[in-house]
C-alpha positions as CSV (number, residue, x, y, z in Angstrom):
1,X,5.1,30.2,-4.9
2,X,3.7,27.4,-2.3
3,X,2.6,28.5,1.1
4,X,4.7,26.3,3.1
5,X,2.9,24.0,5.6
6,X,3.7,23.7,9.2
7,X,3.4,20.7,10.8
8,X,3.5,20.6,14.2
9,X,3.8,17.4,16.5
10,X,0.7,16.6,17.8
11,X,-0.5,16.2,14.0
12,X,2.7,14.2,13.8
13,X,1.8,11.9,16.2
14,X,-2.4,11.6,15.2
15,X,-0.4,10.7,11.3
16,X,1.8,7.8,13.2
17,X,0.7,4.6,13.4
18,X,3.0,2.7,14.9
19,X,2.8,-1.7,15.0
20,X,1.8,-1.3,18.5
21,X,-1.1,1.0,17.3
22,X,-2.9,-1.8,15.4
23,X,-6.2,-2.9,16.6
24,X,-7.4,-6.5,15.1
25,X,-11.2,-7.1,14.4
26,X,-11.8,-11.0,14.7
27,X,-15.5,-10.5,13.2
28,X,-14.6,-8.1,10.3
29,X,-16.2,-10.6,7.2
30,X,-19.3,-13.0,6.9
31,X,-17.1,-15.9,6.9
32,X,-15.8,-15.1,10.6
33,X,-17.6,-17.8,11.9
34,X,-16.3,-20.5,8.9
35,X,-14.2,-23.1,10.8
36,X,-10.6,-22.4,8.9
37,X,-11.9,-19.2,8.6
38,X,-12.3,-18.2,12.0
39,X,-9.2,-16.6,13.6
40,X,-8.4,-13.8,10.9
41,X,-7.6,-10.6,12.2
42,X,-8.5,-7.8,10.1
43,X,-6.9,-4.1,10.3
44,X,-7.8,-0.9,9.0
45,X,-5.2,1.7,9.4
46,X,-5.8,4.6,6.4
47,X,-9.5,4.7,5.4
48,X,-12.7,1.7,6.4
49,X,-11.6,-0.4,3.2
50,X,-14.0,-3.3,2.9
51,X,-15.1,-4.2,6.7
52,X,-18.6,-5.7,7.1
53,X,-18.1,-4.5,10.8
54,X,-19.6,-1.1,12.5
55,X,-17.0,-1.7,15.1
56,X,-14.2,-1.9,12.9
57,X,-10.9,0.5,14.5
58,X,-10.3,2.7,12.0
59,X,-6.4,4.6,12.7
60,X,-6.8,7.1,10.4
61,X,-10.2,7.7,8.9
62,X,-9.2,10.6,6.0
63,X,-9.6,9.9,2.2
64,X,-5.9,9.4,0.7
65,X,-7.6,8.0,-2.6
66,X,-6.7,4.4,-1.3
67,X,-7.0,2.9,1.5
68,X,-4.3,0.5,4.0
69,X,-4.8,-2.1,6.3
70,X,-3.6,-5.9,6.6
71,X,-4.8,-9.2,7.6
72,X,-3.3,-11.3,10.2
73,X,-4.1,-15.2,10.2
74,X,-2.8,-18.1,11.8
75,X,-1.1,-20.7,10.5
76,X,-3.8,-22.9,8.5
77,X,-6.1,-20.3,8.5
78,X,-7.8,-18.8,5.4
79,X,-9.4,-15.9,4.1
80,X,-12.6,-17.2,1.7
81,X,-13.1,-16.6,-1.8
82,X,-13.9,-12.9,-2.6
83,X,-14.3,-10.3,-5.5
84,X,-13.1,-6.6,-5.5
85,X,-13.6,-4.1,-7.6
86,X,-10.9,-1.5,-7.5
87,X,-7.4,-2.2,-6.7
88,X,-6.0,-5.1,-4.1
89,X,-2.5,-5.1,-3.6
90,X,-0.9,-7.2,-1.0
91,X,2.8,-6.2,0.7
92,X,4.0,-9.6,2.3
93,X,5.5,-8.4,5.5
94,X,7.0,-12.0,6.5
95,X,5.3,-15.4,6.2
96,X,4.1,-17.5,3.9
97,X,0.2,-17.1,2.1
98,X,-1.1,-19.3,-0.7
99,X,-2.9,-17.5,-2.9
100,X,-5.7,-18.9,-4.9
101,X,-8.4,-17.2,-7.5
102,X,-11.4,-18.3,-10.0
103,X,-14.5,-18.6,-8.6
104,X,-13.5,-21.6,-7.1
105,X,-10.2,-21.1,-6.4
106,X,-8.6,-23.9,-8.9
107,X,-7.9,-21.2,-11.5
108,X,-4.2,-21.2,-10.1
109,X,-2.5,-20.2,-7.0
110,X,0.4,-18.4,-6.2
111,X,3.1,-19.0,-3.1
112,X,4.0,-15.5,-1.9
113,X,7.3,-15.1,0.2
114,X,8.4,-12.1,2.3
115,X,8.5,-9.0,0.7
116,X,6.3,-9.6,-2.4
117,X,4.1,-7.1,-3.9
118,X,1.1,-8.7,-5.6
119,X,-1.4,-7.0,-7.6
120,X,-4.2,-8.7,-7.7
121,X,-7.2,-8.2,-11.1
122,X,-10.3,-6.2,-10.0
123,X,-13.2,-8.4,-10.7
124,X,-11.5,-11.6,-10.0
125,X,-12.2,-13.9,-7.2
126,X,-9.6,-14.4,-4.5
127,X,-8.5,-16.4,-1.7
128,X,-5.5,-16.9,0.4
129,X,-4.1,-18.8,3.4
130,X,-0.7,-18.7,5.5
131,X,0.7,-21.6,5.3
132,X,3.9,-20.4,6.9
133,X,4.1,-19.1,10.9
134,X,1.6,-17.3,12.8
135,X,2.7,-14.3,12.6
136,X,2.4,-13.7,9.0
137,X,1.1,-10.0,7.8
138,X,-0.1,-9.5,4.4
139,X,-0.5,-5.5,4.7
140,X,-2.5,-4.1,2.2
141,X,-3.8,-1.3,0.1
142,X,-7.3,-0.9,-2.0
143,X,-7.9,1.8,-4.9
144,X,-10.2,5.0,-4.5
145,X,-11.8,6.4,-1.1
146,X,-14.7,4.2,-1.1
147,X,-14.0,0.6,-2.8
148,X,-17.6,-0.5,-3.0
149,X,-17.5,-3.2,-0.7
150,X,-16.7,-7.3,-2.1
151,X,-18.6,-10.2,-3.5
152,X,-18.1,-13.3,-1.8
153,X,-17.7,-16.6,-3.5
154,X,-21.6,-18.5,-3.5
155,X,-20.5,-21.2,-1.3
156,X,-19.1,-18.7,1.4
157,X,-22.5,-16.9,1.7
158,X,-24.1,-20.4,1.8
159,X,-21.7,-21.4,3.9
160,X,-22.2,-18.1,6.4
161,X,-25.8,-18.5,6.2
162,X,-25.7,-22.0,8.3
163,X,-23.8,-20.0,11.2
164,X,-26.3,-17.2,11.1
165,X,-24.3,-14.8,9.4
166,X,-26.3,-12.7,6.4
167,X,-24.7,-9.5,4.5
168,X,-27.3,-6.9,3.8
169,X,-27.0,-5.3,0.4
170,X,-25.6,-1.8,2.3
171,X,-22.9,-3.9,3.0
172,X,-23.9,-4.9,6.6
173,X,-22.7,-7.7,8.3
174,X,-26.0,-9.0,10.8
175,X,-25.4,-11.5,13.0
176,X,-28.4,-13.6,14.7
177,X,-26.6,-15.9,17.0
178,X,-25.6,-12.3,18.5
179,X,-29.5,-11.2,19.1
180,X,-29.1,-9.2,15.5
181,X,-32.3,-9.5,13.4
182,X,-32.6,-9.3,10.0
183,X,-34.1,-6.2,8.7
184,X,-37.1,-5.9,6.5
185,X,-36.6,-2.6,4.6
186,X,-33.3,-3.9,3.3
187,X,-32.9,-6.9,1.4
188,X,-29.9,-9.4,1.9
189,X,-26.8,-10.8,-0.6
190,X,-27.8,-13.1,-2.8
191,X,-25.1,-15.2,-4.0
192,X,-23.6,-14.0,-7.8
193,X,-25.4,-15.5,-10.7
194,X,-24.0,-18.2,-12.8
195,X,-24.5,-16.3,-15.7
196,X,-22.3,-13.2,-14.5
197,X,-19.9,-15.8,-13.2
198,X,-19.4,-16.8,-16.6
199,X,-17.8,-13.7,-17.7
200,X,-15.4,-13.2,-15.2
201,X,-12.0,-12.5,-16.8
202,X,-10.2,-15.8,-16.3
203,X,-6.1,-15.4,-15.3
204,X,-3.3,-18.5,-15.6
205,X,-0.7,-18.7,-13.2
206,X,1.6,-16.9,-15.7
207,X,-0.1,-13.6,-16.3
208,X,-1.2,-13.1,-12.6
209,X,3.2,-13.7,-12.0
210,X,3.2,-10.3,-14.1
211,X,1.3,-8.9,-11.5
212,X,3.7,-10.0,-8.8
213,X,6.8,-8.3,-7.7
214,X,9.6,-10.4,-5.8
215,X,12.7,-9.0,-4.1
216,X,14.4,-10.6,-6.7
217,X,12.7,-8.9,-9.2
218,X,13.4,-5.2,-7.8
219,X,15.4,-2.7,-10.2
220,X,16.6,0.2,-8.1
221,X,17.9,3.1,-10.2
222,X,21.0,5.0,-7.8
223,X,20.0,8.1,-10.0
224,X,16.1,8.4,-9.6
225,X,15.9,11.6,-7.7
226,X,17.9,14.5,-7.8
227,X,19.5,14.3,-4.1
228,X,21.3,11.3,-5.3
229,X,24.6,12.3,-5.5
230,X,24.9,14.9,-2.6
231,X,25.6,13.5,1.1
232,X,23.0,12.2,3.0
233,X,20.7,11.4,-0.9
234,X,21.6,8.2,-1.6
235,X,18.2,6.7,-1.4
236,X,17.6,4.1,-4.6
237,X,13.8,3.7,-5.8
238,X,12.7,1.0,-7.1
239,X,9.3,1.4,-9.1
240,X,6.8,-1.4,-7.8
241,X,3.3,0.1,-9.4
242,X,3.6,3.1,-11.9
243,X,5.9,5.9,-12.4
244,X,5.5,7.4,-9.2
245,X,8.5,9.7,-8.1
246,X,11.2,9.2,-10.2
247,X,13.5,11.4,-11.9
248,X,15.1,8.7,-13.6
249,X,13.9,9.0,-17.3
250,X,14.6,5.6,-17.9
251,X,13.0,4.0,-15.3
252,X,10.0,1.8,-15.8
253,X,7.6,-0.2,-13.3
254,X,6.7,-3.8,-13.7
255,X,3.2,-3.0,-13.0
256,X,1.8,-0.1,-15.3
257,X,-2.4,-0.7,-15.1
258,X,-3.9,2.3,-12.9
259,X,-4.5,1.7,-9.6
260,X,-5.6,4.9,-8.2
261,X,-2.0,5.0,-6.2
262,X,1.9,3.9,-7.3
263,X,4.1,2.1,-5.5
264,X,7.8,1.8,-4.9
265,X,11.0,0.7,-2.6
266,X,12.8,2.8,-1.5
267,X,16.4,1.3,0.2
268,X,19.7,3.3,2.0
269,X,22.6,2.7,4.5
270,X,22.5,4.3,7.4
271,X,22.6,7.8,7.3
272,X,21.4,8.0,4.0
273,X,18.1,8.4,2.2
274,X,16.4,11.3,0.3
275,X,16.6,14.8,1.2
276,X,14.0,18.1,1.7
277,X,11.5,17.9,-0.8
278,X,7.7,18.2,-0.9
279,X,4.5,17.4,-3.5
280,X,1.0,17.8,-3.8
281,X,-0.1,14.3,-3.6
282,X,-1.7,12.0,-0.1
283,X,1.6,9.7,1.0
284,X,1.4,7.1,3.2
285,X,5.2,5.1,4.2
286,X,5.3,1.8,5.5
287,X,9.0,0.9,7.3
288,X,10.1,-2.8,6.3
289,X,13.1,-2.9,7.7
290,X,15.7,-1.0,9.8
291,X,14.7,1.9,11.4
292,X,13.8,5.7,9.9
293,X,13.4,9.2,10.8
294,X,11.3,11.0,9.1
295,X,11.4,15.0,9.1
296,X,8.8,17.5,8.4
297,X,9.1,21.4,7.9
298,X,12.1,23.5,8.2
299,X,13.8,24.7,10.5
300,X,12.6,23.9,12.6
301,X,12.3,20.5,12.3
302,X,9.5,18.3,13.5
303,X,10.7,14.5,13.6
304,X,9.3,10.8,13.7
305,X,11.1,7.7,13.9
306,X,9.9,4.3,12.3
307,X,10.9,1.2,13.0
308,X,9.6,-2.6,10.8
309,X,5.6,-2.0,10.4
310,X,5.3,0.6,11.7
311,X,3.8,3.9,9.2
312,X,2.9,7.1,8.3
313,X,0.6,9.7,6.5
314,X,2.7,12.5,4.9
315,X,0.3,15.8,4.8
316,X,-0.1,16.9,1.5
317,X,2.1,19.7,0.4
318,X,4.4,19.6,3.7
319,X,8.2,19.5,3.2
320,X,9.6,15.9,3.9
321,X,13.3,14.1,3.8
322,X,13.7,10.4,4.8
323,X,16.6,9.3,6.5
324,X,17.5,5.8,7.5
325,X,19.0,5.8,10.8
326,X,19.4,2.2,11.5
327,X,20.1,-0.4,8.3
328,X,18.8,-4.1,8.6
329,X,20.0,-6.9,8.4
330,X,20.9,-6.7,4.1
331,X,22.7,-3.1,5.1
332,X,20.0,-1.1,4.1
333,X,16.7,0.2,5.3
334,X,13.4,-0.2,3.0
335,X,10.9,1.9,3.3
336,X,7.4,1.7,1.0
337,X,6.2,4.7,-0.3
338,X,2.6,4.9,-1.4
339,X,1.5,8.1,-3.4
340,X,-2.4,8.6,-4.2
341,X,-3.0,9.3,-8.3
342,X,-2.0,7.7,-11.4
343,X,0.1,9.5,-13.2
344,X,3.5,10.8,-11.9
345,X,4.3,12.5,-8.7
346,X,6.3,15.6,-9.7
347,X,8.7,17.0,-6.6
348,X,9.4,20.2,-5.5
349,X,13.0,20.0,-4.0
350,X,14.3,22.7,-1.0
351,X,16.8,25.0,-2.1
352,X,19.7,23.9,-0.3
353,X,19.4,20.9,-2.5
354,X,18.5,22.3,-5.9
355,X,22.0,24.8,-4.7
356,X,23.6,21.9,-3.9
357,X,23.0,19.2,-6.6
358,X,23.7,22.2,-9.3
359,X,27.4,21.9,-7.6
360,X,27.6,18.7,-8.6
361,X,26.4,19.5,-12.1
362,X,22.7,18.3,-12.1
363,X,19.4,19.7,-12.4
364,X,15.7,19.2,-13.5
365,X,14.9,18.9,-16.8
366,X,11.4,20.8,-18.1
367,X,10.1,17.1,-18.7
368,X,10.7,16.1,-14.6
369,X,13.9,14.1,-15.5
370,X,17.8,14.8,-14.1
371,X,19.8,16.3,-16.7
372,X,23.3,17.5,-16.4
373,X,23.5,21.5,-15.7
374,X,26.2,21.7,-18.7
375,X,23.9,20.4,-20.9
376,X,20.6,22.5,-20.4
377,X,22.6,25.6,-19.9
378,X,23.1,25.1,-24.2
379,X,19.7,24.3,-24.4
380,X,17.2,26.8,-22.9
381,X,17.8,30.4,-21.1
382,X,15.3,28.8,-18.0
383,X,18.2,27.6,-16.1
């Protein structure tokens, strides 16, 4: 038996991180001083990610297993070539972003639209610029705790170098035209040698669409958890990147390569989403549209409401139900759930709702899955 956690609301509100919470860094990358390059903002909301800046704001500094933040450009404006080398997926939260990759960014390019969810290759390099209004947000998320840092494209390190920008190898940005000098005891980024250039994985414009998931290209199963059919459970989830919560034993995700987290949609009317449960695994949800409460505990209850970017980091092991309170403007809510972990997120449901949902002649099988209660009755005296 679990030992339930309490969560109480002051660690409610440190977890919240509302739109209005997000602090931009304007110097965050080597190429802040590249003209077209020169009015990103970068945000870190879960973890440091990949800033090159000491003053970075970090909103919620714990390791998940992934980290989130988002970059916010301009129209015109680009962020420069760049390699990673865990997981880089991009959630477009409105705009327009070219996307480009090979080391010189004529391998092939993508035009993202609001609400894609790309996944771009580790050890690729990178590029992207909105091209649509100046409030475009790509938000992001990067694999593991620590994601080791990027390699920028030789001609952006050139480039940097002329505007007195240098990158030590400890992944420091050091900035001369601001008094910084460059230290002695560690050496500096030298650009990536031709040679390893070479064998870089090269991607066409095809295989990276694989990697891409449009609205249009969302599956929602009405029968992936086991609330579904009681009032108040209607919740559909639609797998983005691996199997993530789903009780739905047919359900696949477009994007099955570990990632050190899964994605997925989840969409409801108002007044409906998916009821007490809990797991084991880091959770961060990111509201894209319409407006959700989120409850935590028992009874009783301690409550959040989220409205478009705003999100929040689920404690581990703490009972959970997501409600959408407010639909948008397609008459439903969506709401992205982030789990840390590859394989599948197994739920522990509250007992009102395992009561409940046996009513109505479901249950879990021993695999994870629904099954109907008249069936499994025949098949095993665990009932």
């Amino acid at each position: 038996m679990r030992t339930d956690v309490i969560i109480d609301q002051a660690e409610v509100e440190r977890r919240t991180i509302r739109k209005s919470d997000w602090v931009p860094c304007n110097s965050a990358f080597i190429d802040c001083r590249t003209p077209g390059s020169d009015r990103k903002e970068n945000y870190a909301f879960i973890g440091a990610g990949v800033s090159q800046n000491a003053s970075q704001v970090v909103n919620l500094t714990e390791n998940h297993g992934f980290n989130t933040g988002a970059a916010g450009m301009p129209n015109g404006i680009s962020n420069n070539l760049h390699l990673h080398f865990t997981a880089e997926v991009f959630i477009n939260l409105g705009g327009e972003f070219r996307l480009r990759w090979g080391v010189d960014g004529k391998q092939g390019e993508y035009i993202s639209t609001d609400g894609d969810i790309i996944s771009i290759p580790t050890w690729i390099f990178r590029g992207f610029t909105n091209e649509g209004p100046d409030e475009g947000i790509l938000y992001t998320v990067l694999g593991r705790d620590a994601p080791g840092g990027i390699i920028w494209g030789p001609s952006v390190l050139k480039e940097a170098e002329s505007y007195g920008l240098h990158l030590t190898a400890d992944n420091q940005l050091i900035d001369t035209v601001a008094g910084d000098v460059v230290p002695e005891n560690v050496p500096l980024i030298t650009p990536m040698q031709q040679r390893y250039i070479d064998e870089l994985t090269d991607y066409s414009v095809e295989e990276l669409r694989t990697r891409v998931v449009q609205t249009g290209d969302r599956v929602y199963s009405r029968n992936a958890v086991l609330c579904a059919a009681l009032p108040g459970g209607g919740g559909e989830l639609s797998l983005v990147i691996g199997y993530g919560m789903t009780q739905d034993r047919r359900q696949v995700p477009r994007i099955h390569e570990p990632h050190s987290f899964n994605v997925a949609w989840i969409r409801a009317a108002a007044g409906e989403g998916l009821l007490r449960h809990r797991h084991d695994r880091t959770q961060a949800i990111l509201v894209k549209s319409g407006r959700w409460e989120i409850t935590l505990n028992g009874h009783p209850a301690t409550t959040v409401e989220l409205g478009p970017a705003d999100s929040f980091s689920v404690p581990e092991g703490s009972w959970r139900e997501f409600r959408c309170v407010e639909a948008g403007e397609t008459g439903s809510g969506e709401l992205l759930v982030i789990n840390g972990g590859d394989d599948r997120v197994y739920l522990d449901w509250a007992p009102e709702v395992v009561e409940a949902a046996r009513q109505a002649d479901w249950m879990i099988d021993p695999n994870g899955y629904l099954a109907p209660v008249g069936v499994m009755v025949t098949a095993t005296e665990d009932d």
